[in-house]
C-alpha positions as CSV (number, residue, x, y, z in Angstrom):
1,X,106.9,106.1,118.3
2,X,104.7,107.4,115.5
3,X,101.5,108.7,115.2
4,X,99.3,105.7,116.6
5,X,96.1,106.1,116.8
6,X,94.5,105.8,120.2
7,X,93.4,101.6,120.9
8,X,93.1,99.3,124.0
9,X,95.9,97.2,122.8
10,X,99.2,100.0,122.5
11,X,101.1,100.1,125.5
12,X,104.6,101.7,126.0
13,X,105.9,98.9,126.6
14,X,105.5,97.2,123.3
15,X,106.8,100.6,121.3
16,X,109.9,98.8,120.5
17,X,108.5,95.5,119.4
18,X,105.9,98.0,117.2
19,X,108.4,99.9,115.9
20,X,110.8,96.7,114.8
21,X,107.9,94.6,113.2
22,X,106.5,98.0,111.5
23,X,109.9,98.4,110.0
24,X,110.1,94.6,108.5
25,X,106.7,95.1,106.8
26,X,107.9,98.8,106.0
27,X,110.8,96.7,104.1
28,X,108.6,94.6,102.4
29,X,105.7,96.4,101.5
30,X,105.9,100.1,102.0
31,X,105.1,102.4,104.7
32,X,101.1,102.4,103.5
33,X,100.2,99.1,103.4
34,X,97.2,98.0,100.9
35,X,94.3,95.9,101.6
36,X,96.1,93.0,100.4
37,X,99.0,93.3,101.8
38,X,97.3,93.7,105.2
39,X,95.4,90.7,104.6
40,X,98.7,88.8,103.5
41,X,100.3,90.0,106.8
42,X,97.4,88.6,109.0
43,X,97.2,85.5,107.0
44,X,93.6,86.4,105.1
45,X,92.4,86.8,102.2
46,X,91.7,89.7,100.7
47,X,88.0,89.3,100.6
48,X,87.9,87.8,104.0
49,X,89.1,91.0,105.4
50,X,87.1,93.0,103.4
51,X,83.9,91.3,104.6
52,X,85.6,92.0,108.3
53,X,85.4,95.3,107.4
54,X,81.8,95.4,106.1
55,X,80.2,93.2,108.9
56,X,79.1,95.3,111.9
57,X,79.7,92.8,114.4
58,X,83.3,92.6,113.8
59,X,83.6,96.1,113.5
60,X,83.2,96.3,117.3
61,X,86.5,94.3,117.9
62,X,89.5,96.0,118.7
63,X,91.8,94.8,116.0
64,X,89.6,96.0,113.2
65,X,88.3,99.0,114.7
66,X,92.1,100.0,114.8
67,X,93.0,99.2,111.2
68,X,89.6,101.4,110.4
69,X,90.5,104.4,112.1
70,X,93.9,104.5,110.8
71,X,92.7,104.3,107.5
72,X,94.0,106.7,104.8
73,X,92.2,107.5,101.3
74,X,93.9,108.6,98.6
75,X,91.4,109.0,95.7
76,X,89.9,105.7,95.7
77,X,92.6,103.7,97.1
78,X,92.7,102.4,100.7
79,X,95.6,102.6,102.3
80,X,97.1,101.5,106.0
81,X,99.8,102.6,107.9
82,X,102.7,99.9,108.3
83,X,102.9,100.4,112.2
84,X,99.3,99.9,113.0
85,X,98.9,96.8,111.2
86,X,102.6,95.8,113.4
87,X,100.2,96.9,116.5
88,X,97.5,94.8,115.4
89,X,99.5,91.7,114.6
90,X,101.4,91.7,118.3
91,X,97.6,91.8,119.8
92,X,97.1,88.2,118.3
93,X,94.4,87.4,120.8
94,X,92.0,89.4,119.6
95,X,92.7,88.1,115.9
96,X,92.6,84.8,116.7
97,X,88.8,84.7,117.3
98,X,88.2,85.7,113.8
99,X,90.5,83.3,112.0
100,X,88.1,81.5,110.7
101,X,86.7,83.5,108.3
């Protein structure tokens, strides 16, 4: 497994359905994902997830607190690794409260 940061929703025994969905969105758009494609892998828009990630209330969920901490800047561009937002997408019930935004 790779570097993962450390959330409530990675157990051992979804490594291998991680590791296979990280590697299909690898394929399609990279190993660092950016904001959009992240919000085009969780069905969003981009501005919806953006305003996610600006609200304090929904920072406290798991699923964005995740895709916070892995968050890598290079210069002024926002980057997110391919096998947390895999992590993020397998942990659906967490995501599904927010899908309305």
């Amino acid at each position: 497994m790779s570097n993962l940061p450390t959330t409530p929703f990675v157990s051992r025994s979804q490594d291998v359905r991680i590791e296979a969905l990280a590697a299909q969105i690898a394929e399609r758009h990279g190993a660092l994902l950016t904001i959009a494609a992240v919000a085009l892998e969780l069905h969003r828009t981009e501005g919806a997830l953006r305003f996610v990630f600006a609200s304090r209330q929904c920072q406290a969920t798991p699923w964005v607190h995740a895709l916070q901490a892995s968050k890598i800047r290079m210069g002024r561009r926002v980057f997110f690794p391919a096998d947390v937002a895999a992590a993020v997408m397998l942990q659906g019930d967490s995501i599904r409260a927010h899908a309305t935004l």
